[in-house]
NUDO-327753 format. One record per residue: x, y, z of N, C-alpha, C in turn; residue in one letter. Coordinates in steps of 0.05 Angstrom, whole numbers, plus 5000, padded with zeros to 4 digits. Example, Ala and Ser with C-alpha at 12.3 -4.5 7.8 and 13.67 -1.06 7.14 Angstrom:
REM NUDO-327753
526448865156524649105156526449345156A;525749555142527349795143525850015157S;
END
This chain:
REM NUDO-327753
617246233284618545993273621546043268X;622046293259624546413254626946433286X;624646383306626346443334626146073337X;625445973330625345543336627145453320X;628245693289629645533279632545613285X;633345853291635945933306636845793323X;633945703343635445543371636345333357X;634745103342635744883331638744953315X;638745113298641145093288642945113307X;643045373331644745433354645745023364X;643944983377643744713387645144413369X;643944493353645944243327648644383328X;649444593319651744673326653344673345X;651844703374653844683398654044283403X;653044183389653143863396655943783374X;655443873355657643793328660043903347X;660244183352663544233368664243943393X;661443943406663343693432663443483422X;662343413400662843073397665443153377X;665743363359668143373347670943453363X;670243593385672843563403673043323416X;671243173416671342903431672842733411X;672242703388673542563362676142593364X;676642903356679842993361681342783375X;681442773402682642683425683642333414X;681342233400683441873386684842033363X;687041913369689441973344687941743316X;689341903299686741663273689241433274X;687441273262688841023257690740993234X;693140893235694640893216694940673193X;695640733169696140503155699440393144X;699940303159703140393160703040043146X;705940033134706539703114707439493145X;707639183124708339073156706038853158X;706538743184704538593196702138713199X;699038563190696338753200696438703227X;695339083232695139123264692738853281X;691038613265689838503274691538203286X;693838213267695837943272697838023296X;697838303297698938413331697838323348X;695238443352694038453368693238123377X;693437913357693037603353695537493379X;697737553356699837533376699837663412X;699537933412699337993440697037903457X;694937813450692637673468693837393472X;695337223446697437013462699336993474X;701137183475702837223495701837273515X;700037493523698037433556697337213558X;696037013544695136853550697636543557X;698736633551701136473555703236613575X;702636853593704536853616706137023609X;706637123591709337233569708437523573X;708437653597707337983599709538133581X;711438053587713138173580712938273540X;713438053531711738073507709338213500X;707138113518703838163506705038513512X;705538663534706439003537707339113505X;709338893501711539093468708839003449X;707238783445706038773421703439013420X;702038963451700539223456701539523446X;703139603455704439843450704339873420X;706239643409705839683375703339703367X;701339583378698339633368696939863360X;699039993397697240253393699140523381X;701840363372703640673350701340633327X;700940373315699940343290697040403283X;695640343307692740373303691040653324X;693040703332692240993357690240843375X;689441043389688241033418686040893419X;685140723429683140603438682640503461X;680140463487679840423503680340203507X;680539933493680339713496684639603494X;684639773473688339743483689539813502X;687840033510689440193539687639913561X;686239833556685839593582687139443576X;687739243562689639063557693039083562X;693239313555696139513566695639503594X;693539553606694739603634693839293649X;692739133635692838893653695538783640X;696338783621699538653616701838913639X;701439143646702939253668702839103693X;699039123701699439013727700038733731X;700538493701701838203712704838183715X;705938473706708838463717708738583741X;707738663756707038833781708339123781X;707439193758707139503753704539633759X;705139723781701739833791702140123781X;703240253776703840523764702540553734X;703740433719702940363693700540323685X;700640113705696339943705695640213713X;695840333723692840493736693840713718X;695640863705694840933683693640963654X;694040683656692440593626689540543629X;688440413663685940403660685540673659X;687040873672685041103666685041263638X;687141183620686741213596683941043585X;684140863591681840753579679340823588X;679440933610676341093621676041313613X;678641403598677341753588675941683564X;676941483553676241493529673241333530X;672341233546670241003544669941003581X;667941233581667641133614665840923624X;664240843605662340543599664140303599X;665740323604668740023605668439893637X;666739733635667239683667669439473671X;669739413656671939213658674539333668X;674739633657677739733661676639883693X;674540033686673340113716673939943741X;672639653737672939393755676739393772X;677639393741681539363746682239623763X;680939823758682440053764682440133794X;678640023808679340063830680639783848X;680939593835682339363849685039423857X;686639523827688639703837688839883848X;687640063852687740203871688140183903X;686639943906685939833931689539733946X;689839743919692739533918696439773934X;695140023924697340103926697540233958X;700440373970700540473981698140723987X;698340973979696741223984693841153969X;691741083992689441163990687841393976X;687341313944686341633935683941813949X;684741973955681742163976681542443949X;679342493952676542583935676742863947X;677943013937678843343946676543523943X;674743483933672543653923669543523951X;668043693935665543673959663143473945X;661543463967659443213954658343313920X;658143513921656843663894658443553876X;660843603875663643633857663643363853X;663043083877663142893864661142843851X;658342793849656042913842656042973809X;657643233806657643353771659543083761X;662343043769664142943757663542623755X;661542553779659242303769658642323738X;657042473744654942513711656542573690X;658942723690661142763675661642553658X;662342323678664342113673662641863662X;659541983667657441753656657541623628X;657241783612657941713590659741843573X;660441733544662441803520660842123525X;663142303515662442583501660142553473X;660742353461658242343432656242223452X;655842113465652841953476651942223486X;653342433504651442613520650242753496X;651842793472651543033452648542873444X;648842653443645342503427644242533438X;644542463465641942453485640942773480X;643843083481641843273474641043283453X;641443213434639543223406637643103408X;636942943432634542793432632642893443X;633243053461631043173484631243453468X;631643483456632143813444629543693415X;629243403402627543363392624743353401X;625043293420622443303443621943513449X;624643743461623243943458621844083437X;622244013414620844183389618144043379X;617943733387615343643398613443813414X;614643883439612344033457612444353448X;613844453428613344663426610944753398X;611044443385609144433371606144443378X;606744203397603544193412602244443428X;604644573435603644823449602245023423X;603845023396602345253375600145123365X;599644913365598444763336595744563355X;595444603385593944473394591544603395X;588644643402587044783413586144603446X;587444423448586544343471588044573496X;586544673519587744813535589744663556X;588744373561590744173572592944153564X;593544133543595544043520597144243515X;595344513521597544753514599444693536X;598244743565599644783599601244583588X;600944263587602644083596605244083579X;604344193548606044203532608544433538X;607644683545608244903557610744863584X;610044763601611644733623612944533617X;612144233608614044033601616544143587X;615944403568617244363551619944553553X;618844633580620444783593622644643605X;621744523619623644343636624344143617X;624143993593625843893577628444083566X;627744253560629244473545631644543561X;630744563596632644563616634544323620X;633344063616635143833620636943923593X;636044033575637943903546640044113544X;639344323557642344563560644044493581X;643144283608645144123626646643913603X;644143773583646143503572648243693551X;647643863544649244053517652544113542X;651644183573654744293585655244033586X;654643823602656043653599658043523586X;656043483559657543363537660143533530X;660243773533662743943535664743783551X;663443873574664743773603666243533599X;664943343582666543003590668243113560X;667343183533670243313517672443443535X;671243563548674043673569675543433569X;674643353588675943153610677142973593X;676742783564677542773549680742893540X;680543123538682743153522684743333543X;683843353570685543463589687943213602X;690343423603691743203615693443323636X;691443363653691843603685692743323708X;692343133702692342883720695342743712X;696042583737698242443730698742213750X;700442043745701041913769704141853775X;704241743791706741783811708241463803X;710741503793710841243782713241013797X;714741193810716641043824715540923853X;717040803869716040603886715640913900X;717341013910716541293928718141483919X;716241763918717841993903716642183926X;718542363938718842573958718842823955X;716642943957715043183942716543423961X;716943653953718643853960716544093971X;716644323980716544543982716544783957X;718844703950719544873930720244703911X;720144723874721444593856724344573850X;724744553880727744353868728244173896X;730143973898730343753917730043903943X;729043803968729443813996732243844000X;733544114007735944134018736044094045X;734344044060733644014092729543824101X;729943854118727543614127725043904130X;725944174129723944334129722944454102X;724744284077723544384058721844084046X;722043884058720343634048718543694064X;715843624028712843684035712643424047X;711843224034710542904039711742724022X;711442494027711942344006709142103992X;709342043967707441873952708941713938X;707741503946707941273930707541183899X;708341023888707140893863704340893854X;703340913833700140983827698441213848X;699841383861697741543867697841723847X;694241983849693942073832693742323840X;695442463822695742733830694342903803X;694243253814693143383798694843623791X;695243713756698243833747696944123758X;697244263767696444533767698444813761X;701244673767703544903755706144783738X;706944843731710144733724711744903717X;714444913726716745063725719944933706X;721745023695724144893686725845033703X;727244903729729545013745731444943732X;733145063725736045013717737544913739X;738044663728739544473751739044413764X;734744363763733544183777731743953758X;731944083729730143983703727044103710X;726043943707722744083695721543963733X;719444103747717944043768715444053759X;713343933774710544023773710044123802X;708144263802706344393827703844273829X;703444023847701243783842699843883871X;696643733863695043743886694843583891X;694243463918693043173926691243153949X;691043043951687642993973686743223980X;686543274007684643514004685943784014X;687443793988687944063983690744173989X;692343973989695244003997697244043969X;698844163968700344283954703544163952X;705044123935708044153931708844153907X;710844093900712344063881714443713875X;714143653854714443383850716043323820X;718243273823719543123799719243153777X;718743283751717043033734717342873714X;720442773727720542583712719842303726X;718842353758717342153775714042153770X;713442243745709842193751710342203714X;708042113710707242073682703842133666X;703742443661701042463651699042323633X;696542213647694842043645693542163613X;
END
C-alpha cells in the first residue's frame, strides 16, 4: 500500500506542476481605476460591429493591458486585424488564441482561412508521427490533459484494487492487465499535458510581418544575390531556433521553414507568436 501511495502522490504531483505551468503563461488580470474592462470590451464589440476596425483593434488591446491574456481577446484582436487587411497580425493572434485554448474553433476556423489567404503556403517540416504527437498535443488545454490523467490514474487504483481485494480469478487477469494498460495511457496523458504546457509558454514561433522580408545567409543584409537565402511573405510561419546582435545590423534570428531550410531574418520583420 506504501508503494500505491508514493505513485499517487508522485502522480498528483506531476499534474499540479503542468496545469500550474499552464496557469503561469495568462498574465493575471488586473484591477487598474478607469472604465470597467466589461464597458471596453462593450464598446469594442461596437465598433466591430459598426465597421470602425480601426477602433474595435485600440479598445481590444486596452482589454487585454487591463485584463491579460485570454483566448477569446486574442480572436477578436485578430478578426479586428484581418478587417483592416492585416493578414500578419490576424494569424498571429489566432495563434495566440490557440495556445491558449486549442478547443477555439472559431479562431482555428479564421486561422486556416487566413492562411489560405496569404502568399507562402505553410508546409509541415516534421514527419507523419511528428504530426501525429503535435495532433494530440494541441487537442486539448494543458489542465484538461492533467484531469483526464487524474482520471485514468483513478481507474487505475480502481483496478489495482480489484486485483488485491477480489477472489475471483477472472477479475484478478482482467483487473491485472487492464490495469496495466490504463496506467500506460495515464503516463502518455501525464507527458502530454507537459507537452501542451510547453507549447503554451514557448515562444520559438513567429511570423513574418511585412508584405515581403528577404532572408539572408548570414545575419546581416545580402551584400550580393549569393548571400540571399529566399524570400517570405506576410503571415508565414517560421521557427526561432538561433539569434544573434550584429553590430550594425541590430538583432537577426536564425529561422526554419518548411522542410528544413535555414537562414537568417530581420527581427524586426517577424513578430513572436
Amino acid at each position: 500500500m506504501k508503494f500505491i501511495s508514493c505513485i499517487l502522490l508522485l502522480f498528483v504531483s506531476l499534474i499540479d506542476v503542468a496545469a500550474q505551468a499552464s496557469s503561469d503563461s495568462v498574465a493575471p488580470k488586473k484591477t487598474t481605476g478607469g472604465i470597467p474592462v466589461k464597458i471596453v470590451l462593450q464598446r469594442a464589440d461596437s465598433a466591430y460591429s459598426a465597421d470602425n476596425f480601426v477602433m474595435a483593434e485600440s479598445l481590444y488591446l486596452e482589454a487585454l493591458k487591463r485584463e491579460g491574456s485570454s483566448s477569446e481577446l486574442f480572436y477578436n484582436l485578430g478578426n479586428a486585424y484581418y478587417r483592416q487587411g492585416n493578414l500578419g497580425k490576424a494569424i498571429i493572434n489566432y495563434e495566440r488564441a490557440l495556445k491558449l485554448d486549442p478547443t477555439n474553433a472559431d479562431a482555428r476556423a479564421n486561422l486556416d482561412f487566413v492562411n489560405s489567404k496569404i502568399t507562402d503556403k505553410q508546409i509541415d517540416s516534421g514527419s507523419y508521427l511528428d504530426s501525429i504527437w503535435k495532433g494530440t498535443v494541441g487537442m486539448f488545454h494543458p489542465d484538461t490533459w492533467a484531469m483526464i490523467a487524474l482520471l485514468l490514474f483513478a481507474v487505475f487504483l480502481g483496478a489495482v484494487a480489484a486485483y488485491l481485494f477480489s477472489s475471483a480469478v477472472a477479475v484478478k487477469k482482467a483487473s491485472f492487465f487492464g490495469g496495466l494498460v490504463v496506467f500506460a495511457v495515464t503516463v502518455i496523458a501525464v507527458v502530454v499535458s507537459f507537452a501542451a504546457a510547453n507549447n503554451v509558454n514557448s515562444d520559438n514561433y513567429a511570423i513574418i510581418l511585412p508584405p515581403s522580408s528577404q532572408l539572408s545567409t548570414s545575419p546581416r543584409e545580402a551584400r550580393n544575390q549569393s548571400e540571399q537565402a529566399f524570400l517570405l511573405h506576410e503571415g508565414t510561419k517560421v521557427e526561432i531556433i538561433d539569434s544573434i546582435s550584429n553590430p550594425g545590423e541590430g538583432m537577426w534570428y536564425e529561422v526554419l521553414v518548411g522542410h528544413g531550410e535555414r537562414a537568417w531574418v530581420k527581427a524586426s520583420d517577424v513578430e513572436r507568436i
